[in-house]
C-alpha positions in Angstrom: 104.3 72.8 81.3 100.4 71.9 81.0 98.7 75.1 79.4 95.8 74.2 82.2 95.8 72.8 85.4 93.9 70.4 86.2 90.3 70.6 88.1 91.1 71.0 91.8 94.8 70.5 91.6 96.6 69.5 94.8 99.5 71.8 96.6 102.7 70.5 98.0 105.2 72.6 99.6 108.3 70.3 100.9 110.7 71.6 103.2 110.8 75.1 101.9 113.1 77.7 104.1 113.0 81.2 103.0 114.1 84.4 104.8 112.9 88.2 104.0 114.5 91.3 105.1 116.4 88.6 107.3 114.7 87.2 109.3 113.3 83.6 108.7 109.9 83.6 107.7 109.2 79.9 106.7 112.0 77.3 108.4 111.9 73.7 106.9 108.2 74.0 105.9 106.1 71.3 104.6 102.3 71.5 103.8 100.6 69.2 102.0 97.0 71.1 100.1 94.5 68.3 99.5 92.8 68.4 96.2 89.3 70.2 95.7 89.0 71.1 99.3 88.4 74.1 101.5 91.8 74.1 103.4 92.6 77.7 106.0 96.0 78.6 106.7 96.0 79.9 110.3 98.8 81.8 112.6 99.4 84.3 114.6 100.3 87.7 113.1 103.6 87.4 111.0 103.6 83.9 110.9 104.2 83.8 107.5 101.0 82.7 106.0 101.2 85.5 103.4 104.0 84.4 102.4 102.6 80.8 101.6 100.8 82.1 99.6 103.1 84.0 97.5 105.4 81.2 97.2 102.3 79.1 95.6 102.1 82.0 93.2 105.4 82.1 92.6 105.6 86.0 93.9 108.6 84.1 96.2 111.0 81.8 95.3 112.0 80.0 98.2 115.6 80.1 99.6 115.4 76.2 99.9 113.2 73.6 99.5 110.2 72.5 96.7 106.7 74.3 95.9 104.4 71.8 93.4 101.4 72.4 91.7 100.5 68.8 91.7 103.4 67.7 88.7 104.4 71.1 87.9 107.0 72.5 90.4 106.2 76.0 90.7 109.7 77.2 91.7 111.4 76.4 89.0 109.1 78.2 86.8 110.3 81.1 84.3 108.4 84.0 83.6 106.6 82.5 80.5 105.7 79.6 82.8 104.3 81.6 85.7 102.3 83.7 83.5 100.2 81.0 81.9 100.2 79.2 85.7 98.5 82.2 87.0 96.0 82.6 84.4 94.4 79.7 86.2 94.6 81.1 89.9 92.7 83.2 91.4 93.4 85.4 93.7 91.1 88.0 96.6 93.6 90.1 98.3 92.1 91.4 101.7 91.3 95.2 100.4 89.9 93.2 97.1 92.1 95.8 95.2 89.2 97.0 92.7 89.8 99.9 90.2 88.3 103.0 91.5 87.6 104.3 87.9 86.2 101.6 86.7 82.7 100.0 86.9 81.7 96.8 89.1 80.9 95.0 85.8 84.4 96.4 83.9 86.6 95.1 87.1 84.8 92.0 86.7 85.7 91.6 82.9 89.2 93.4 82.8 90.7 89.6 83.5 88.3 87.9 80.6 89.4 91.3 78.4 93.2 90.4 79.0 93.5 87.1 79.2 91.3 85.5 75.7 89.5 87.2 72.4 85.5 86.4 73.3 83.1 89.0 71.9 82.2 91.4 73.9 78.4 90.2 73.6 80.0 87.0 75.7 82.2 88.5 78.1 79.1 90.4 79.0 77.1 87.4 79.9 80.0 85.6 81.3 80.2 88.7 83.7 76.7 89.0 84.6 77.0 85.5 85.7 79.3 85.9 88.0 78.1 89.2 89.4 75.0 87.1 90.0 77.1 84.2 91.9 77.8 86.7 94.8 74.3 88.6 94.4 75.2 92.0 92.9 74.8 91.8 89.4 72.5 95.1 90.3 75.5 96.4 91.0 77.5 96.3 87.4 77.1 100.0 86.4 78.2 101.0 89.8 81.7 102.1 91.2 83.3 100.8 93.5 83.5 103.7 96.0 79.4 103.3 95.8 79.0 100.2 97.6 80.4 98.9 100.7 83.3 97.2 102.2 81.7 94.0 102.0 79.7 94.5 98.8 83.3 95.6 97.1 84.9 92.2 99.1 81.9 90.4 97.0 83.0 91.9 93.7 86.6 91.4 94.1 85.3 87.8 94.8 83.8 87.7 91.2 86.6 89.2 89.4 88.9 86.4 90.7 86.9 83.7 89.7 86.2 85.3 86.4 88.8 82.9 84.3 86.6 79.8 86.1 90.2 79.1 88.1 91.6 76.0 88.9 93.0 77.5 92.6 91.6 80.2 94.7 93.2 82.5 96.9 91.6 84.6 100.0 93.5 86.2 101.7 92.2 87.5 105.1 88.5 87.5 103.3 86.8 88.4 106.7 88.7 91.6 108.2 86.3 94.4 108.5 83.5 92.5 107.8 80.1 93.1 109.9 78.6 89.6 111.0 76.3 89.9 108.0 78.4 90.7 105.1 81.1 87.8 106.8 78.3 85.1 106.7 77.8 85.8 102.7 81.6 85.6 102.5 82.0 82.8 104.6 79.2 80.9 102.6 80.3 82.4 99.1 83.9 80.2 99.6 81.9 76.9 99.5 79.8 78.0 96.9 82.1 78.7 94.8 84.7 76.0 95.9 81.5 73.7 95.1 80.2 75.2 91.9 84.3 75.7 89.9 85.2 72.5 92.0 88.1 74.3 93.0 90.9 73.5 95.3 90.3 76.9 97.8 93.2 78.1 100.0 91.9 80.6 103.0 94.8 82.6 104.6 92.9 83.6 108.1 93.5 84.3 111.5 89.8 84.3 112.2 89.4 80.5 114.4 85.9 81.0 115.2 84.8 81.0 111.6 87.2 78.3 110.3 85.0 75.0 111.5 81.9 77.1 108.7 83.6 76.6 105.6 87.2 74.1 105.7 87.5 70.9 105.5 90.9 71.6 106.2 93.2 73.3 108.6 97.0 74.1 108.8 98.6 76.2 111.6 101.6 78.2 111.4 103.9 79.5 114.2 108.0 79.8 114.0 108.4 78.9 110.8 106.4 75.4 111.3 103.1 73.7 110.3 102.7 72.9 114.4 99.6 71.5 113.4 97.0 70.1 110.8 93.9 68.4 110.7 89.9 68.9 110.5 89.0 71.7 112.3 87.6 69.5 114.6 90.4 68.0 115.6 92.4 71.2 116.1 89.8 72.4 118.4 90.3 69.0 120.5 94.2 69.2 120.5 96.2 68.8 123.4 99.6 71.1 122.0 100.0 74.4 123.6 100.5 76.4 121.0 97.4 74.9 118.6 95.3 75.6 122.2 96.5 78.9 122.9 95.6 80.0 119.4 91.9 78.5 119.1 91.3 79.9 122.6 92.6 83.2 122.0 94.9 82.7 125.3 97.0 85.9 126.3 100.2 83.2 127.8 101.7 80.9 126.2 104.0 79.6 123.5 103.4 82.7 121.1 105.2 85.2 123.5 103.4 89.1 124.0 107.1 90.8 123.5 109.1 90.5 120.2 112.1 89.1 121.5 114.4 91.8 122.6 117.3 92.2 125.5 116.3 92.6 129.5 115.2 96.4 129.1 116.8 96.6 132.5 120.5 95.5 130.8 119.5 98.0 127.7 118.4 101.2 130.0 121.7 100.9 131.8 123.6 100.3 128.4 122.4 103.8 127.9 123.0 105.4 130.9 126.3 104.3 130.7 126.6 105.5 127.2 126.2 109.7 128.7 
């Protein structure tokens, strides 16, 4: 395997099944991730976009089917192989996950610490410069439980792109977020997408912010990529499922109730059952 990915590396999964806890997740799932772009993964609650994530990762190996990192087939991957893959993905998970007990600036350089032997004079400018890509390098002697939900969001932003990575990861980067702190988010993905010329993945359910920052869109339901496109074109497609989503419809495909027996047939199951 290629020590380092190449610049904005493209994503294939091809007909990738896996069940958890089982029940089936992903079902015959494709997705093609274009190169260098901005591309959201959308869905209704537990329609596995987590997931698509992890299998990209290589968190999940996939019952069935094929996950690429352009030529390198991440599911096939050992340990060794995964290790060094990830050293050049980054990753925001949705609470940012930030040490407590450690300053913004040492959360930004615990990756830069692990990961290579720069001097420490180094790693402290290479820090500072990314503290100053999402506008808090104020903030480096600071804890974490001093700043805000969004402000902490922002650091966890900077520690992920710390190793200058060829992917990055956000999942759900706007839940919580006031409509201040979500535009800095929103606009700090195409920033940074621009300046590492990244290939960016966005896990999101939020459609009314997708058409700000991707240039592409996939959305999930059953199992299935039901649709994909430009944000633009989701918003003018005629499926059910892609309108009941963008519109926030109450009826339609995705069903209210998890599927369950009449309650009528399971009440008298019970009273049968005395």
């Amino acid at each position: 395997m290629s020590e380092i990915l190449a610049s904005s590396p493209s994503i294939t999964l091809k007909n990738v099944s896996i069940s958890l806890g089982g029940r089936m997740v992903l079902d015959d799932f494709s997705l093609e991730i274009p190169a260098g772009q901005v591309t959201a993964v959308l869905g209704p609650s537990g329609a596995g976009k987590t997931t698509v994530m992890r299998l990209i990762t290589g968190q999940l190996k996939p019952d069935s089917g094929e996950v690429w990192i352009d030529s390198e087939r991440v599911d096939q991957m050992s340990a060794r192989q995964l290790n060094r893959l990830r050293r050049n993905l980054g990753v925001l998970l949705q609470n940012g996950a930030l040490f407590t007990d450690l300053t913004c600036f040492d959360n930004v350089a615990l990756p830069i610490r692990e990961h290579t032997a720069l001097p420490e004079p180094l790693i402290r400018r290479l820090v500072l410069l990314k503290l100053q890509t999402v506008g808090l390098r104020g903030a480096a002697d600071l804890y974490p439980r001093e700043l805000s939900g969004g402000m902490n969001r922002r650091i966890a932003m900077a520690r992920a792109m710390a190793l200058d990575p060829a992917i990055m990861f956000y999942d759900e980067p706007f839940a919580g977020l006031d409509p201040i702190s979500l535009g800095v988010a929103r606009r700090l993905i195409r920033d940074i997408n621009q300046a590492l010329r990244t290939t960016s993945v966005v896990i999101t359910h939020d459609v009314g912010e997708v058409a700000h920052f991707a240039d592409y869109c996939c959305i999930i339901s059953d199992g299935r990529a039901v649709a994909e496109g430009t944000p633009d074109s989701l918003s003018d497609s005629s499926n059910e499922l892609v309108r009941q989503f963008v519109n926030g419809l109450p009826d339609g495909p995705v069903a209210f109730h998890y599927p369950a027996r009449e309650l009528a047939d399971e009440l008298l199951e019970q009273d049968l059952s005395r």
